[in-house]
C-alpha positions as CSV (number, residue, x, y, z in Angstrom):
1,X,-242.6,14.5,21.0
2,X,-245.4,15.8,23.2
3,X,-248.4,18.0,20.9
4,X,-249.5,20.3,23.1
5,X,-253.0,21.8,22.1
6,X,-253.3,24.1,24.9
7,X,-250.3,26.3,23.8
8,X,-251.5,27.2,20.3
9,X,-251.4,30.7,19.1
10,X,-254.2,33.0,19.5
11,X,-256.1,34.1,16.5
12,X,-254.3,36.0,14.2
13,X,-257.7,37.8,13.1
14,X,-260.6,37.5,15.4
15,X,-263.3,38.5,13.3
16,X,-261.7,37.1,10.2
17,X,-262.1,33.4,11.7
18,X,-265.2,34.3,13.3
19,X,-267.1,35.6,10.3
20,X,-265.7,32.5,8.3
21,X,-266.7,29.8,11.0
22,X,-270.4,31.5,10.8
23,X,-270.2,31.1,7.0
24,X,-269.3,27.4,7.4
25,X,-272.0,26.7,10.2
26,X,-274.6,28.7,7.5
27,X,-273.3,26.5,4.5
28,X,-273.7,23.3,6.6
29,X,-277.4,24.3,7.7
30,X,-278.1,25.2,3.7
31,X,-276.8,21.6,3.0
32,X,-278.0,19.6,5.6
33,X,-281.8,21.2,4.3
34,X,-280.5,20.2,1.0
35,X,-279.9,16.5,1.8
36,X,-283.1,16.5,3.9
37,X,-285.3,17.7,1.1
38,X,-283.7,14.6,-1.2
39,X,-284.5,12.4,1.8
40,X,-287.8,13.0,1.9
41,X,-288.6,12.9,-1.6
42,X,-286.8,9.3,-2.2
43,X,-286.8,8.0,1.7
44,X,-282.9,6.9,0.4
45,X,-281.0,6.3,4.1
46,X,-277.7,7.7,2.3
47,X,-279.3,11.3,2.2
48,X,-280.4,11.2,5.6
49,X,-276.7,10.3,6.6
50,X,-276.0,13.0,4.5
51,X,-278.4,15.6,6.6
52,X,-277.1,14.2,9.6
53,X,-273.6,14.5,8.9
54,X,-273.3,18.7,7.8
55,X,-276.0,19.1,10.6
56,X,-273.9,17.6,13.3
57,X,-271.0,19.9,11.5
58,X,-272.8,22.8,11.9
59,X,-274.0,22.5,14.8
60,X,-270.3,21.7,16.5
61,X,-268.9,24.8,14.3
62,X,-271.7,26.5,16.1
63,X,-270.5,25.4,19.2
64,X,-267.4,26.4,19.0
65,X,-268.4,30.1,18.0
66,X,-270.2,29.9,21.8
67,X,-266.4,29.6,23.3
68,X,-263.8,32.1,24.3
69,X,-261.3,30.5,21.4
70,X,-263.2,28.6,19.0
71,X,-260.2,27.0,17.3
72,X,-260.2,25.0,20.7
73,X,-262.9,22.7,21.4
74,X,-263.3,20.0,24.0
75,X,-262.7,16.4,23.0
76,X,-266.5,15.4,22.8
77,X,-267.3,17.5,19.9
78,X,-264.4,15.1,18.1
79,X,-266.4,12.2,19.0
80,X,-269.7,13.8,17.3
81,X,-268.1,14.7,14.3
82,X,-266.1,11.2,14.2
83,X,-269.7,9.4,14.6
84,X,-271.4,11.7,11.7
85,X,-268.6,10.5,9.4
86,X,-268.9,6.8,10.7
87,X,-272.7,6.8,9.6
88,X,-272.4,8.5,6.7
89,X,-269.5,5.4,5.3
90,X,-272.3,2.8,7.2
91,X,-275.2,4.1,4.6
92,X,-272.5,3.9,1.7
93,X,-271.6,0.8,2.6
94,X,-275.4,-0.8,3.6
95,X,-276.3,0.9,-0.3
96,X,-273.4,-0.6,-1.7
97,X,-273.6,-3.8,-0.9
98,X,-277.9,-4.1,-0.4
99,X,-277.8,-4.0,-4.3
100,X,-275.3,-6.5,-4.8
């Protein structure tokens, strides 16, 4: 069984999605500011993973607002959002086990 991404159905309410993916972007700026501001207070590397993470969110929700369908983006912006996760459970794990 083949999963075709090209074929999916258009957007059942244009500005609907679009006004929601805005919100989320907005959301993510708020808390990567949030997580920023915690990071410079206590120079912790787990906030600053934190900031990294909904910024790089953001900014590929962002990104996708820029295309024609935004519930279809290109295989890179995966990849970012894959490697924001990966160093977010890297400073969990580097906290974790520093203290031990």
């Amino acid at each position: 069984m083949k999963l075709y991404l090209s074929n999916l159905a258009p957007m059942a309410h244009p500005r609907l999605d679009l006004f929601l993916l805005g919100y989320v972007v907005a959301v993510s700026a708020v808390a990567a500011l949030f997580f920023l501001r915690f990071w410079k207070q206590t120079r912790d590397s787990l906030f600053l993973a934190f900031a990294v993470f909904f910024a790089v969110q953001g900014a590929t929700r962002a990104f996708g607002l820029s295309t024609a369908n935004p519930n279809q983006v290109v295989g890179w912006v995966y990849v970012l959002r894959l490697l924001s996760v990966v160093l977010v459970v890297i400073a969990i794990l580097r906290k974790n086990f520093s203290a031990a």
